[in-house]
Each structure stands twice: as structure tokens, then as C-alpha cells.
C-alpha positions as CSV (number, residue, x, y, z in Angstrom):
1,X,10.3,13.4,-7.0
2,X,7.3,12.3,-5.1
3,X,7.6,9.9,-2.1
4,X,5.2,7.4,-1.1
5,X,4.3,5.6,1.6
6,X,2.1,3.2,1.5
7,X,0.5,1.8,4.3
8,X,-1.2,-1.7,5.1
9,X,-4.4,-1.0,7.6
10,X,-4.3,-2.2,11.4
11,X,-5.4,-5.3,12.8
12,X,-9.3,-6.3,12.6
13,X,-10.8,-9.7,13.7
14,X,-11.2,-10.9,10.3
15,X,-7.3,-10.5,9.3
16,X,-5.8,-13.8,9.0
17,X,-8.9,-15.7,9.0
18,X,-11.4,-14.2,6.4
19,X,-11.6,-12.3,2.9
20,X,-12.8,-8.8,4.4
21,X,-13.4,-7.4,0.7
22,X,-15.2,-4.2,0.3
23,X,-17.9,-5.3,3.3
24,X,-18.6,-2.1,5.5
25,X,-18.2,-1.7,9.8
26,X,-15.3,-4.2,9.5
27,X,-13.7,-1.9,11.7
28,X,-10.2,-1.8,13.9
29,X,-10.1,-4.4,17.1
30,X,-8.6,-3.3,20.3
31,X,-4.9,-4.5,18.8
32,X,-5.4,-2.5,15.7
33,X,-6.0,0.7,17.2
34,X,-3.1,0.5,19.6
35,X,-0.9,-0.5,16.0
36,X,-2.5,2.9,14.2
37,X,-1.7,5.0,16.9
38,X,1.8,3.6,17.4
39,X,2.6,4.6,13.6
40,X,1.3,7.8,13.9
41,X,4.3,8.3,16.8
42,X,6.5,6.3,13.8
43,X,5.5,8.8,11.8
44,X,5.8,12.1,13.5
45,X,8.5,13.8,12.0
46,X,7.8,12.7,8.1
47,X,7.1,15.6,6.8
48,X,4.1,14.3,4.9
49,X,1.9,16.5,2.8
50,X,-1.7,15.0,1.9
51,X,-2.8,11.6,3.0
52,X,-5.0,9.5,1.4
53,X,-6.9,6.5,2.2
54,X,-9.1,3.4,0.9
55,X,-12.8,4.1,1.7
56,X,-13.0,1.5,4.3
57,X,-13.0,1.8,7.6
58,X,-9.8,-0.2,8.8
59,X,-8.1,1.8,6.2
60,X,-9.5,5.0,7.2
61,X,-9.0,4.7,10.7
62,X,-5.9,3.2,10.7
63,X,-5.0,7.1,8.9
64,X,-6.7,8.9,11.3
65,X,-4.5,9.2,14.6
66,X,-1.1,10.5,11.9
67,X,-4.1,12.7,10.1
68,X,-5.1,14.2,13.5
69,X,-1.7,15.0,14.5
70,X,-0.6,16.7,11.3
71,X,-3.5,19.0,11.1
72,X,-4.6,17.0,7.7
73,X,-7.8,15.7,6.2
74,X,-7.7,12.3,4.9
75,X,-8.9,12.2,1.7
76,X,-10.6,9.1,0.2
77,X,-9.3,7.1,-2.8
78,X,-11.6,5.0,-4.1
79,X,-8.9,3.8,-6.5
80,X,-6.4,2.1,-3.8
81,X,-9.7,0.6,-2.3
82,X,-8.8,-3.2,-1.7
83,X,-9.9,-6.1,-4.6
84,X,-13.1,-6.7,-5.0
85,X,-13.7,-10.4,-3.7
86,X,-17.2,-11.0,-5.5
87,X,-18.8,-13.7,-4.2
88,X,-15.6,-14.6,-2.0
89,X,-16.5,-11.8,0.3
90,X,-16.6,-12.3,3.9
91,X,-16.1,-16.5,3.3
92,X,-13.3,-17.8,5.1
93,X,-9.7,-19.0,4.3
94,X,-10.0,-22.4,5.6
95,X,-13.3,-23.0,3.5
96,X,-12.0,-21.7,0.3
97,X,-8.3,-23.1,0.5
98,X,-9.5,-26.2,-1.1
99,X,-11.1,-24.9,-4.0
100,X,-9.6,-24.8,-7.6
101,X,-9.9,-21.1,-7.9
102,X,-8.0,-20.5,-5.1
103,X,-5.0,-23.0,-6.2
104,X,-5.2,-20.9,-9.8
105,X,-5.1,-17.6,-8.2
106,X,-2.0,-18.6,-5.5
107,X,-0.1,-19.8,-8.9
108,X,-1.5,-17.6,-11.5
109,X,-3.0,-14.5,-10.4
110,X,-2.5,-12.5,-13.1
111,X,-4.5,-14.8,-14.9
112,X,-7.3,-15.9,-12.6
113,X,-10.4,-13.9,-11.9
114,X,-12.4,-14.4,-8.2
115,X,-16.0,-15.2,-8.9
116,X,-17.5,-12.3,-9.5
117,X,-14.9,-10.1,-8.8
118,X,-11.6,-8.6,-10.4
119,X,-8.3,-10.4,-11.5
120,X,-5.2,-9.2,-9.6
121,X,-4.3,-7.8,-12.6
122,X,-6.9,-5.7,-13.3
123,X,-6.5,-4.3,-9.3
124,X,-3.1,-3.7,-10.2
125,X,-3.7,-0.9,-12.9
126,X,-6.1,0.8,-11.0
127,X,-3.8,1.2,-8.1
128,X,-1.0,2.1,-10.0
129,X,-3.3,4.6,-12.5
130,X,-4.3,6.1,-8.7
131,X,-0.9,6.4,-7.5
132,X,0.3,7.8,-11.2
133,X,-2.6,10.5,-10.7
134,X,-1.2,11.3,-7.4
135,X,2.1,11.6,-8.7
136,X,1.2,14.8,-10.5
137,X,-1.2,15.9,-7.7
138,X,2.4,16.1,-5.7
139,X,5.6,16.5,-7.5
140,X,8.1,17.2,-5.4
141,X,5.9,15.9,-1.7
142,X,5.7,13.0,0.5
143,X,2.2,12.0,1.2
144,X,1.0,8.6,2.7
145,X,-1.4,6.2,1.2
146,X,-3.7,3.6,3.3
147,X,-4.7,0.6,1.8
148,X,-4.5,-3.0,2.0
149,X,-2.2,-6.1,2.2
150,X,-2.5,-7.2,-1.8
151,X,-2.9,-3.8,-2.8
152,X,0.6,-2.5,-1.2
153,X,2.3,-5.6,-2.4
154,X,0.4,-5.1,-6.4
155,X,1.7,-1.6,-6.2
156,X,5.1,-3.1,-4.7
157,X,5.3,-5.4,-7.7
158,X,4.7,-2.6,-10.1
159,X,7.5,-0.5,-8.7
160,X,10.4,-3.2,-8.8
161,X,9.4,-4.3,-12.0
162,X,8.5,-8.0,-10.1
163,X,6.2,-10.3,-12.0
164,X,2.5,-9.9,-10.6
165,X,2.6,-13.9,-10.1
166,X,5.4,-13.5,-8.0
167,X,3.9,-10.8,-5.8
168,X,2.7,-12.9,-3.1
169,X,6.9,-13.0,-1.9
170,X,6.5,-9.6,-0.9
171,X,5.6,-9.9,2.7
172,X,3.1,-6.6,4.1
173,X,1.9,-6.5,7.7
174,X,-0.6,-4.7,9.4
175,X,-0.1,-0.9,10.2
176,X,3.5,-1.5,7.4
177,X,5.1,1.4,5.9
178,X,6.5,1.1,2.6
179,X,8.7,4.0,1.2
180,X,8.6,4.3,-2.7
181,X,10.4,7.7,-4.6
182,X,9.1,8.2,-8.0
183,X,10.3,10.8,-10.2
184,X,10.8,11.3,-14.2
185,X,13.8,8.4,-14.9
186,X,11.6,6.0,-12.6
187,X,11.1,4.4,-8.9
188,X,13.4,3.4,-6.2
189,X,11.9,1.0,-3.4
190,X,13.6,2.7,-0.6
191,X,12.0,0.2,2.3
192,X,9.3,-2.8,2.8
193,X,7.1,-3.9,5.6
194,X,8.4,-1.3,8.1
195,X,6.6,-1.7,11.2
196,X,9.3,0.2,13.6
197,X,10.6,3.3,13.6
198,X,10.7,5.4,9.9
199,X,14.5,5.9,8.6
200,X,15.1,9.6,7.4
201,X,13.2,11.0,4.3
202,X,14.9,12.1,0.9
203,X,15.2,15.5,0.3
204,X,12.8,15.8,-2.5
205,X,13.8,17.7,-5.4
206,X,12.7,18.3,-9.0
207,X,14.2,15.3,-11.4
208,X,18.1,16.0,-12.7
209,X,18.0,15.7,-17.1
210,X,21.7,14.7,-15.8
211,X,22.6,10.8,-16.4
212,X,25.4,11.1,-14.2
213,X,24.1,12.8,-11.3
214,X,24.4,10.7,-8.0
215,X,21.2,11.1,-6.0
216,X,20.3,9.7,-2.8
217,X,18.7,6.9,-4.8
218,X,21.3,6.1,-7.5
219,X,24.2,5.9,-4.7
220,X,25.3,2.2,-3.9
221,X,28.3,1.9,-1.7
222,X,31.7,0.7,-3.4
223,X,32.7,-2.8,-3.1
């Protein structure tokens, strides 16, 4: 059983306002940093194995404090790296709320492709194809992955088996923790949008060929 946790990036000055895309120095405001290093003190005793990260810089700084105190590298992931906007990069919300394509891809994303850039779709199999690839990298590890708002909520989607077009319920917020197990049988989403402190880990073990078995995951209270 691997466990995930996937993590949104800390506040920058273009959150909220502006599509961010894969433009370099968009870097961590004074609010974010104070967010990445209080998850690192979140996530102090998770006995996390590898960490990975988006290539850009929020992402990779928002890893860095956690990497620092764990004695581990953070590796980059071009794979969990966030959509590619095309030519919505670095345009604002407000300007682009009115357009058609942006109506489409609120009520259709699966289906709609940004100008010059990928469908939400096609983001969606890459992440999951990275995370898969991790997944027998790590068997039997917790490691934590940094990336960004649509990309945790894509892989999200994937994971409960939620409708891609639907994905925009799933709410992520800056410097978020998400814990996903994934073993042979399949995943269990064991939190969303954690922004406190982490709740205790899973023991990971190898995957039971037992149908019956009661895990940690499988075990729902009675009534």
C-alpha cells in the first residue's frame, strides 16, 4: 500500500486573481511562506519517504521547509506540473470569465481544450500515469507530492471514481494535504483539504489476496 499526500502549493500574489500556468519566478509571497513552513510543523511526524514536487517554484518551495527537516531531496516531477494554460497564461480571471471558453470549460471540462493548451482531461492521465509510476517506485511508503489546485482535485477525481466534470466540487486550498492509500484492490480517500494538523498514518503493509480481511481502510463503524 502506498500513501499519498498530495499537496496544493502556498499562497502567491497571483492565486485567486490570475491563471499562473507554467510562467517561471511566480514565487511564494510573505503569506505563503509562513503557510509552507507551518505544514512542514503539520507534517513532522509523517513518516514520509521521498517527496516530490511540480517544477515550479510555488510548488517547490512550498516542499522545501518539510524536505529540509526530513533530511530529503525534493525531487522534481514534471508529470504533476500544473495544466498548461496556452495562451491563457498569466491573463486574469475577471478578463476571461466572460469568454465562451471559459463558460465550456466550468461546465464541460473534460471536453473543452484552453487555447493552446491541454484539456483537463488530458492533465488528468498524466497526473494519474505520474502517480501510478510512483506507486511502484514506493510500495509499501508514504511519500508527499506538491502540486497545484486542479491537479490535486484531477487526481482527487480519479481516486473516488468522481466524474472529471464534476471535479470542480472538490474544494483544495493552498499549503492542503490530501491523504490517498492505494494498493492492489484499489484507493481509499482517507482525507481532503487538510490545512491543520495531519490525523495518524496507516500502517502500510503489503496488499491482503484476502476478501474478507478488515483493514484500516475497509472498516466502517456499525450502525
Amino acid at each position: 500500500m502506498t500513501t499519498f499526500l498530495l499537496i496544493r502549493h502556498a499562497t502567491n500574489d497571483m492565486v485567486g486573481k490570475a491563471l499562473a500556468g507554467w510562467t517561471p519566478n511566480v514565487h511564494l509571497n510573505a503569506e505563503g511562506q509562513a503557510q509552507a513552513q507551518r505544514l512542514a510543523e503539520h507534517l513532522a511526524n509523517a513518516p514520509i519517504k521521498a517527496i516530490y514536487s511540480s517544477p515550479l517554484e510555488r510548488a517547490v518551495e512550498t516542499a522545501q521547509p518539510i524536505a529540509q527537516q526530513l533530511g530529503l531531496e525534493v525531487q522534481i516531477l514534471a508529470g504533476v506540473g500544473e495544466i498548461q494554460f496556452g495562451e491563457w497564461t498569466g491573463r486574469t480571471i475577471k478578463e476571461l470569465a466572460d469568454t465562451p471558453t471559459w463558460s465550456n470549460i466550468q461546465r464541460f471540462p473534460s471536453g473543452t481544450r484552453i487555447p493552446g493548451g491541454e484539456t483537463l482531461r488530458e492533465m488528468q492521465n498524466r497526473v494519474v500515469d505520474a502517480l501510478e509510476a510512483l506507486r511502484q517506485q514506493h510500495p509499501n511508503e508514504v511519500i508527499a507530492v506538491f502540486a497545484h489546485a486542479d491537479v490535486v482535485k484531477a487526481m482527487i477525481a480519479h481516486y473516488l471514481g468522481v466524474h472529471l466534470d464534476l471535479f470542480q466540487r472538490i474544494v483544495i486550498s493552498p499549503a492542503s494535504v490530501t491523504v490517498v492509500t492505494v494498493n492492489d484492490s484499489g484507493p481509499h480517500v482517507l482525507c481532503v483539504n487538510q490545512t491543520s494538523e495531519m490525523p495518524s498514518f496507516p500502517e502500510a503493509k503489503p496488499a491482503s489476496n484476502d476478501p474478507n480481511e478488515v483493514t484500516p481502510e475497509t472498516e466502517r463503524p456499525v450502525g
